[in-house]
C-alpha positions in Angstrom: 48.1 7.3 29.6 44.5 7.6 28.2 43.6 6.3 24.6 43.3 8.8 21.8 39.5 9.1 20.7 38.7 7.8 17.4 36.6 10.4 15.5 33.8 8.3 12.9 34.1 10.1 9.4 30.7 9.5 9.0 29.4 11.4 12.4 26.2 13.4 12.1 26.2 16.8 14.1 22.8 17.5 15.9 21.8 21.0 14.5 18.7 22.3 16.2 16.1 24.9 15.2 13.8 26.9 16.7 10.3 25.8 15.8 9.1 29.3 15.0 12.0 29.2 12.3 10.7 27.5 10.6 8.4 28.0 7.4 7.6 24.9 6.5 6.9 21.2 7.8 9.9 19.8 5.8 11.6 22.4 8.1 10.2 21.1 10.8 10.8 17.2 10.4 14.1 18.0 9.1 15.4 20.5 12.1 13.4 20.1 15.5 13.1 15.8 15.7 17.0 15.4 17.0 16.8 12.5 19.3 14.7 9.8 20.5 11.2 9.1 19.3 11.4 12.2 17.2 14.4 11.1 15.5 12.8 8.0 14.0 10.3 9.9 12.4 13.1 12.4 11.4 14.6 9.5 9.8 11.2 8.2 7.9 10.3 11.7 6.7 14.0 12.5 5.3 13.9 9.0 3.4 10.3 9.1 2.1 11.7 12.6 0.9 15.0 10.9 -1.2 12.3 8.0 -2.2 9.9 10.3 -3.9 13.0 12.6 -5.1 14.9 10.0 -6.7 11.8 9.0 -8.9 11.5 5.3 -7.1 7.4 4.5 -7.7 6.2 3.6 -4.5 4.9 0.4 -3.3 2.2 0.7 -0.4 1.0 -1.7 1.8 -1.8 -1.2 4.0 -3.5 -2.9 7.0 -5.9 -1.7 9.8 -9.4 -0.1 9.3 -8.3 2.6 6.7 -11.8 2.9 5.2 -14.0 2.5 8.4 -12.0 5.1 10.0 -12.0 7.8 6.7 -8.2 8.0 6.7 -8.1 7.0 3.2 -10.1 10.4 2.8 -7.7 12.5 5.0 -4.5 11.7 3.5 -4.1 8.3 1.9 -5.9 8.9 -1.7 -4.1 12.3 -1.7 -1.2 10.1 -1.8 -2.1 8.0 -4.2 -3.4 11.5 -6.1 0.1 12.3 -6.7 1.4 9.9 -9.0 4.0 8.3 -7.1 2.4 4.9 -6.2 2.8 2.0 -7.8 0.5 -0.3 -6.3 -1.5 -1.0 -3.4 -1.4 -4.4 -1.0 -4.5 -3.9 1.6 -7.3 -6.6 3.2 -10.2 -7.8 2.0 -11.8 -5.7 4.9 -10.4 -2.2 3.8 -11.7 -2.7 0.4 -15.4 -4.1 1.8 -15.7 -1.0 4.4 -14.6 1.5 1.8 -18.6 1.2 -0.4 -20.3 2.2 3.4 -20.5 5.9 2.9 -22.1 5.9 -0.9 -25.1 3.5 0.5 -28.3 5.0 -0.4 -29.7 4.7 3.2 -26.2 5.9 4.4 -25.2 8.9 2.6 -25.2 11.1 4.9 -22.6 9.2 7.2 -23.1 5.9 7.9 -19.5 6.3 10.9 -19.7 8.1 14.3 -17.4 7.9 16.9 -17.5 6.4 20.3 -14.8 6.4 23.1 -12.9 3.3 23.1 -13.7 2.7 26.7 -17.2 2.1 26.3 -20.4 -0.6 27.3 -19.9 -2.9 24.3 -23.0 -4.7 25.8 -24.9 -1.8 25.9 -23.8 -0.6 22.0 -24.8 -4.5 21.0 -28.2 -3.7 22.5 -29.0 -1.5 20.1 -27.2 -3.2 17.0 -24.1 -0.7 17.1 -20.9 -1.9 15.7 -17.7 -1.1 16.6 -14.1 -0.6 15.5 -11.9 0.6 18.2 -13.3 4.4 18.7 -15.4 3.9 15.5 -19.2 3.0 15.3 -22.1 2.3 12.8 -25.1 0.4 12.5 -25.4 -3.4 11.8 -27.8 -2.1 9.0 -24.5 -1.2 7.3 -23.4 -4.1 7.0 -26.1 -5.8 6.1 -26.9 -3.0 3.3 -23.5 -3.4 2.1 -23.5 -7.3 2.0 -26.6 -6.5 -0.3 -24.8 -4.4 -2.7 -22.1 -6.9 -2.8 -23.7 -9.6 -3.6 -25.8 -7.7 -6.0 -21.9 -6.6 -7.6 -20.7 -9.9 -8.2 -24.0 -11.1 -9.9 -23.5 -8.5 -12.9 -22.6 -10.5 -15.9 -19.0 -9.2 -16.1 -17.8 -11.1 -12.8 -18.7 -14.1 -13.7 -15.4 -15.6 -14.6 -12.1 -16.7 -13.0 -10.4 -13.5 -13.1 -7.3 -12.2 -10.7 -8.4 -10.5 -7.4 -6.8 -6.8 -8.8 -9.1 -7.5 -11.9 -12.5 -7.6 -9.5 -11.5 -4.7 -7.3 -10.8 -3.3 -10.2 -14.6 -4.0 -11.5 -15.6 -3.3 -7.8 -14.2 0.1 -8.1 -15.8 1.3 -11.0 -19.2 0.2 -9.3 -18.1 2.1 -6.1 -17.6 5.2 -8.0 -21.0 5.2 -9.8 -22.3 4.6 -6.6 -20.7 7.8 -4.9 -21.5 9.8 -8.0 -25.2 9.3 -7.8 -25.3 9.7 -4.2 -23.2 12.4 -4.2 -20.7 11.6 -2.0 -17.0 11.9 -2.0 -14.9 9.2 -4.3 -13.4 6.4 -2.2 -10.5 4.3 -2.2 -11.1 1.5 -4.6 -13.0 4.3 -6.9 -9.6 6.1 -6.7 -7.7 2.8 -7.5 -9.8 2.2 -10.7 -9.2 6.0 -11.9 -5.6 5.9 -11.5 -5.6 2.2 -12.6 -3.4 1.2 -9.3 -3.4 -2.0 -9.0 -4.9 -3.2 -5.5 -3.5 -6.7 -4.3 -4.8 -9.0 -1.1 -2.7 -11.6 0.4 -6.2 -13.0 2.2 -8.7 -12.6 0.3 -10.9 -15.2 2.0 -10.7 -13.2 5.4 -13.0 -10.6 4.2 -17.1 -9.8 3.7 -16.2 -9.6 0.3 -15.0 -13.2 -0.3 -17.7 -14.1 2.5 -20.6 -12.8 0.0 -19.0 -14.8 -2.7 -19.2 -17.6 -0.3 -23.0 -17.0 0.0 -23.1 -17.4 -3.4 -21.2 -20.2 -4.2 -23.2 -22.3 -1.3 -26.6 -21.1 -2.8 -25.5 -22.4 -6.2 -24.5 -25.4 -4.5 -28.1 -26.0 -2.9 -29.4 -25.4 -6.2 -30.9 -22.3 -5.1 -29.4 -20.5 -8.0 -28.9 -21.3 -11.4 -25.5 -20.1 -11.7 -22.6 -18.2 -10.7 -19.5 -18.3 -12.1 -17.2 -15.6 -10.2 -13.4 -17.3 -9.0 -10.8 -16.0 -8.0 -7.7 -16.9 -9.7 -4.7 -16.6 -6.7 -1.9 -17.8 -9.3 -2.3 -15.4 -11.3 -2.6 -12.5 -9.0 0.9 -13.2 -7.6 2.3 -13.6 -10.7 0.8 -10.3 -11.9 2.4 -8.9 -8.2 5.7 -10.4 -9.8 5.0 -8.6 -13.0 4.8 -5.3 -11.1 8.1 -5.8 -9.5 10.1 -7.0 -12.3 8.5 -3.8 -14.0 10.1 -1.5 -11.1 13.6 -3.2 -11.4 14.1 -3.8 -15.1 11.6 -1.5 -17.5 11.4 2.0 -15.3 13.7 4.3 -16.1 14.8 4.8 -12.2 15.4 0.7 -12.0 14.5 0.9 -8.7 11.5 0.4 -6.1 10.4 2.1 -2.8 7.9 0.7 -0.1 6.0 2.1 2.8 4.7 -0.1 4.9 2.0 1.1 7.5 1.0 -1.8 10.1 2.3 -5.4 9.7 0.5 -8.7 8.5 -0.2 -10.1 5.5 -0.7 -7.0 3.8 3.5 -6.5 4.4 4.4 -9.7 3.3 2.3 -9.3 0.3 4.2 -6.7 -0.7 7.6 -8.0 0.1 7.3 -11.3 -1.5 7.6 -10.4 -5.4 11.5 -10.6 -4.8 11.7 -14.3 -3.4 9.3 -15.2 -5.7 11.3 -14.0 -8.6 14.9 -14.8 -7.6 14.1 -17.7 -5.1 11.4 -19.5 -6.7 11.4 -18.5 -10.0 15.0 -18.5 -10.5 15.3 -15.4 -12.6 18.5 -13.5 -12.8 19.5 -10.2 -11.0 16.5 -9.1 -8.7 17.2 -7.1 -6.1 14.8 -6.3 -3.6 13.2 -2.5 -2.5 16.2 0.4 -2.3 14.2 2.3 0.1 11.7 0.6 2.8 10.2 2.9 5.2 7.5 0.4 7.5 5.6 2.4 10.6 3.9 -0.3 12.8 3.4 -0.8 16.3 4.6 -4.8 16.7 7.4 -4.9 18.8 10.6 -6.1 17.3 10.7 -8.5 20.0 7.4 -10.2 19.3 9.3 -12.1 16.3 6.8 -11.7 14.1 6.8 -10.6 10.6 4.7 -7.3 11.7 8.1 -6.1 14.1 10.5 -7.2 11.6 12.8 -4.6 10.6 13.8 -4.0 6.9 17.4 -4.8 8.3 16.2 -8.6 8.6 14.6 -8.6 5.5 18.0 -7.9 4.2 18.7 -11.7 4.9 15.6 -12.4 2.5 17.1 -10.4 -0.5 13.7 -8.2 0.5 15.6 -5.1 0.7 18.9 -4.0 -1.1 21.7 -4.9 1.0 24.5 -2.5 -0.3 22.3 0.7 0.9 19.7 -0.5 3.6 21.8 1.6 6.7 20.9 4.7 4.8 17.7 3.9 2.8 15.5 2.2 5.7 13.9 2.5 8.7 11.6 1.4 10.6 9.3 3.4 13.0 7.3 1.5 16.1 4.3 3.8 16.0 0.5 3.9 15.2 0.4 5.3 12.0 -2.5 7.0 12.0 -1.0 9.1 14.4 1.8 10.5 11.9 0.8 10.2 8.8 -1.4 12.8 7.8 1.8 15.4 8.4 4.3 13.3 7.1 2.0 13.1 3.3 1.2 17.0 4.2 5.1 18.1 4.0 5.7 15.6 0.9 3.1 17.2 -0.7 4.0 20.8 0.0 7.1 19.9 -1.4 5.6 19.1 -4.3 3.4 22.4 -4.7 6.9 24.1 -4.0 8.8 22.2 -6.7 5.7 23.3 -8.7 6.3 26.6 -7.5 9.6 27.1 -8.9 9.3 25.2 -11.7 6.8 28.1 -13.1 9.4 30.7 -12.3 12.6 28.8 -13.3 11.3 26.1 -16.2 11.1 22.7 -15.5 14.8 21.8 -17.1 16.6 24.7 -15.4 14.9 23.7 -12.4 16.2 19.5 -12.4 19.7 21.2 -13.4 19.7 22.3 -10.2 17.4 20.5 -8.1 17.3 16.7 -9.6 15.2 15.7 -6.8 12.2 18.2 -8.2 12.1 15.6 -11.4 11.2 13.1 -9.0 8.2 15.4 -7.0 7.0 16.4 -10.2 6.0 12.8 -11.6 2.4 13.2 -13.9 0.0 12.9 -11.7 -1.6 10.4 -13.2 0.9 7.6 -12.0 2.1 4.4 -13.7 -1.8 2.9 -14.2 0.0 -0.6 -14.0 -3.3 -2.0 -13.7 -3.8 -1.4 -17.5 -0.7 -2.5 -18.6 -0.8 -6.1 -16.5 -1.3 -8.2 -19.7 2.0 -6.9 -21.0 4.2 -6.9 -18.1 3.0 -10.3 -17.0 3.7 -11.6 -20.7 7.1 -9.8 -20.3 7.5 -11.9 -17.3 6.5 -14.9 -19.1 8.8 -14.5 -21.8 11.8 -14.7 -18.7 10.2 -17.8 -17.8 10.8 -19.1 -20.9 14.4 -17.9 -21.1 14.9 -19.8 -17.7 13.4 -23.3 -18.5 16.4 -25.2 -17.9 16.8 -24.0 -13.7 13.0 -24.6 -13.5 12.7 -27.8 -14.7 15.6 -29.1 -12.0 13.5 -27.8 -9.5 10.6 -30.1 -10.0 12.5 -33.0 -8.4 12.9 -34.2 -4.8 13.8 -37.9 -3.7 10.6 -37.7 -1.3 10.5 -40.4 1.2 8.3 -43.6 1.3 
């Protein structure tokens, strides 16, 4: 006698459409990626969609050659044009290649292309640089190193200030830099206009820190008379911290969203905030992101914390554990590949939201579709950066609340 088949409740059919059905790429990644490969980035598109509908602001972290490679142009400051991101965790790297194109000598495009199988000794010969199918001049670097250096001489860096608050100063350099040499605005000009907060685990692996190196040594030698630029790496943690506590307890949705595009320290930059407020700091109640949505091309085998899945950051208290089967995935891909259509349909959506909501009004229009409330964010975000001295005195005053736990935590019987 054969066993009776036990039907799942929760089993999804696999409804197909024709691809000239469709009208629309939210169509598209929603109705013709049924299995496999596709079906991973079905799964990505459809929760980055709930994500942005739900209202969740949107962590992003960032590593690769963004800048170097103009994807910030193609579709990552449209992003961060919309509204919905919170803050940014890049490298040191993507914010020095981002001032190339505004250098006076390089205005006119300082990047061309090369294949990726190529005579490296040959493109050395004649002082080309390169970045996987991406080239320029060593003169580029050498002009930027200049215009560096030349940034954190100006009076207003010489301080210990946090590393957000010198991108942030870096930024507003970078755009009057652009401006005069009419070219278009770049990320960390973006940043400082929105006031996004931009946050680097590393910052010492980076021609940025490596100028303020220069700097610090010729001070040393007593070639200068002074400079007085630090970076302050406790506070830009705790001001990370801030930022998440912000997402959990003080936004109206109580909730946070990451995307996470490549692994490395940018990732774990952006997933610590959690640990560090629950683990470390002992503070009551924080939950880690409700969505997490990472696109890298680590293997989950590797064991490294590039390939690891949101699922295992579960076990961290990284990622909500009550909805992480329906709110994550994780996508083993080069996202450079994908992601200029997956921000292309989320930002239709938007101008169709928009759309209706001139037709309809805006209220009868979240009646009906609550998501559109979400879309339809002002555009010009949360500007955390201008609000860090509250929320990290916010934070401090939970400190203070919490004294007791801390202060058990300063002892250890240490041997010898």
């Amino acid at each position: 006698m054969s066993n009776p088949v036990v039907k799942c409740k929760d089993r999804r059919q696999v409804n197909v459409r024709r691809v000239d059905e469709c009208d629309s790429l939210h169509e598209l990644f929603t109705h013709c990626l049924p299995a496999f490969g596709g079906a991973f980035l079905r799964r990505v598109y459809t929760i980055l969609d709930r994500a942005v509908g739900a209202g969740c602001p949107l962590t992003l972290a960032v590593s690769g050659p963004v800048t170097v490679s103009g994807q910030h142009l193609s579709w990552l400051i449209p992003l961060l044009e919309t509204g919905w991101v919170a803050y940014l965790s890049t490298t040191d790297a993507v914010c020095y290649h981002d001032g190339h194109r505004s250098l006076d000598a390089y205005k006119d495009g300082p990047v061309h292309e090369v294949p990726i199988w190529t005579d490296d000794a040959a493109l050395r010969e004649e002082g080309t640089i390169r970045v996987t199918d991406m080239a320029f001049d060593e003169g580029v670097l050498l002009d930027q190193d200049r215009f560096i250096t030349a940034c954190l001489l100006r009076p207003e860096f010489q301080k210990k200030m946090t590393g957000t608050e010198m991108r942030h100063l870096l930024g507003a350099l970078y755009a009057a830099q652009e401006r005069a040499n009419g070219v278009a605005e770049g990320l960390l000009a973006t940043c400082h206009r929105l006031a996004i907060p931009v946050l680097v685990g590393a910052p010492a692996d980076g021609s940025v820190f490596l100028n303020s190196m220069k700097l610090w040594a010729m001070r040393q030698a007593g070639m200068i008379d002074s400079y007085a630029f630090d970076l302050d790496l406790h506070g830009e943690v705790f001001e990370a911290c801030a930022y998440h506590r912000w997402g959990l307890f003080d936004n109206p949705v109580h909730a946070l969203a990451t995307l996470v595009l490549g692994g490395g320290v940018p990732k774990n930059y952006n997933l610590q905030p959690e640990p560090a407020l629950g683990q470390i700091l002992g503070l009551p109640n924080v939950r880690g992101y409700l969505f997490d949505v990472q696109i890298v091309t680590a293997p989950v085998t590797d064991g490294s914390l590039s390939s690891c899945p949101p699922a295992e950051a579960v076990t961290w208290g990284k990622v909500d554990k009550d909805v992480y089967t329906n709110t994550t995935e994780s996508m083993q891909a080069d996202y450079s590949t994908v992601m200029p259509f997956l921000v292309k349909a989320l930002l239709d959506n938007r101008s169709r939201w928009a759309r209706i909501a001139a037709e309809l009004g805006e209220e009868a229009l979240f009646e009906k579709h609550p998501e559109a409330r979400g879309y339809l964010r002002p555009k010009g975000g949360y500007r955390l950066f201008a609000a860090r001295g509250e929320l990290c005195a916010r934070l401090t005053a939970e400190l203070r609340k919490n004294r007791e736990w801390l202060t058990e935590t300063l002892g250890y019987p240490l041997a010898g």
